[in-house]
C-alpha positions as CSV (number, residue, x, y, z in Angstrom):
1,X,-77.9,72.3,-82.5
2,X,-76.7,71.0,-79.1
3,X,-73.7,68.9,-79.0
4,X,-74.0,65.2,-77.7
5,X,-73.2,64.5,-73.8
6,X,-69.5,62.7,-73.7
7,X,-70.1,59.1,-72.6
8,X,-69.3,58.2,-69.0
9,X,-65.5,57.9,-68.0
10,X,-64.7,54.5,-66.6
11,X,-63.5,54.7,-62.9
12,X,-59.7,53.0,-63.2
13,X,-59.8,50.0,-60.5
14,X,-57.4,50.4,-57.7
15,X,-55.3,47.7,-56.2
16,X,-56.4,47.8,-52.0
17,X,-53.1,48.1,-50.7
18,X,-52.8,45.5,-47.2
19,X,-51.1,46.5,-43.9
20,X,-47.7,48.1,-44.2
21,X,-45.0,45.5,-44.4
22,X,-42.3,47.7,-43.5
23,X,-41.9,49.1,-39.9
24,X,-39.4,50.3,-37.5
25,X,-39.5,47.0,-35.9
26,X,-38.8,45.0,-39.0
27,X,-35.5,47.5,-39.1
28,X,-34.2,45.5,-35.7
29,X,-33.5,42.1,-35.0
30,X,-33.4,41.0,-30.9
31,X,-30.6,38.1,-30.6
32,X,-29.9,37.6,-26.6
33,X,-29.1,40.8,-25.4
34,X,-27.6,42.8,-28.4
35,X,-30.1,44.5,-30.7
36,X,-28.8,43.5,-34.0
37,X,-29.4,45.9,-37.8
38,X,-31.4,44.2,-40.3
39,X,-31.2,46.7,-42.7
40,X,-28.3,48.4,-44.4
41,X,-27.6,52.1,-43.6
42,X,-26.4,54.8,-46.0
43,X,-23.0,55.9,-46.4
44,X,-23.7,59.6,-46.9
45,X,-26.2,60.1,-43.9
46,X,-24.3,58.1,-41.2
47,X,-25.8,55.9,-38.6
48,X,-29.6,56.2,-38.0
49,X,-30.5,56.5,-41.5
50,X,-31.5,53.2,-42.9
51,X,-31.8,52.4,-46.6
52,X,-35.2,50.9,-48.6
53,X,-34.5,47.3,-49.9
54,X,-35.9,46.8,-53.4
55,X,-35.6,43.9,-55.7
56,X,-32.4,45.1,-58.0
57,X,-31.1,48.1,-56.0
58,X,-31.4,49.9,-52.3
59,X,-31.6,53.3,-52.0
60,X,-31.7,55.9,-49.5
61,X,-34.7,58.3,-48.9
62,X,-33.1,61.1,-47.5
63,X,-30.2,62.0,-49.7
64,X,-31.5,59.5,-52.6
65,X,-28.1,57.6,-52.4
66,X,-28.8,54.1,-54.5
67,X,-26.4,51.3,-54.8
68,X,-27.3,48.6,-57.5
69,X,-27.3,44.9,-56.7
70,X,-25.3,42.3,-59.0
71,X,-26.7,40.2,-60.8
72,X,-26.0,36.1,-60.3
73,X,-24.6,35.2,-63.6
């Protein structure tokens, strides 16, 4: 006897993911004539090397260097 066919797998439904928020230009701020750091930079990696800005912590991508934000009791 042949065995029954497996029913169809259901294709998971993926979440269309929008322009990139994050650039190098979001990483600068322009105020007059001094170019100003908007984002933190890691303490391991030196200057240049900035660090990703999540909700409870920012970490670094390089080295993976993360510092934990307080919470606001």
């Amino acid at each position: 006897m042949a065995a029954a066919p497996a029913p169809a797998a259901k294709k998971k439904e993926v979440a269309k993911k929008g322009p990139k928020s994050v650039t190098k230009k979001s990483a600068y701020k322009i105020n007059g004539n001094k170019i100003e750091r908007t984002k933190p930079m890691c303490p391991k990696c030196g200057p240049g090397i900035f660090m990703a800005t999540h909700k409870d912590r920012v970490s670094c991508g390089k080295c993976g260097y993360t510092e934990f934000k307080k919470e606001k009791a």
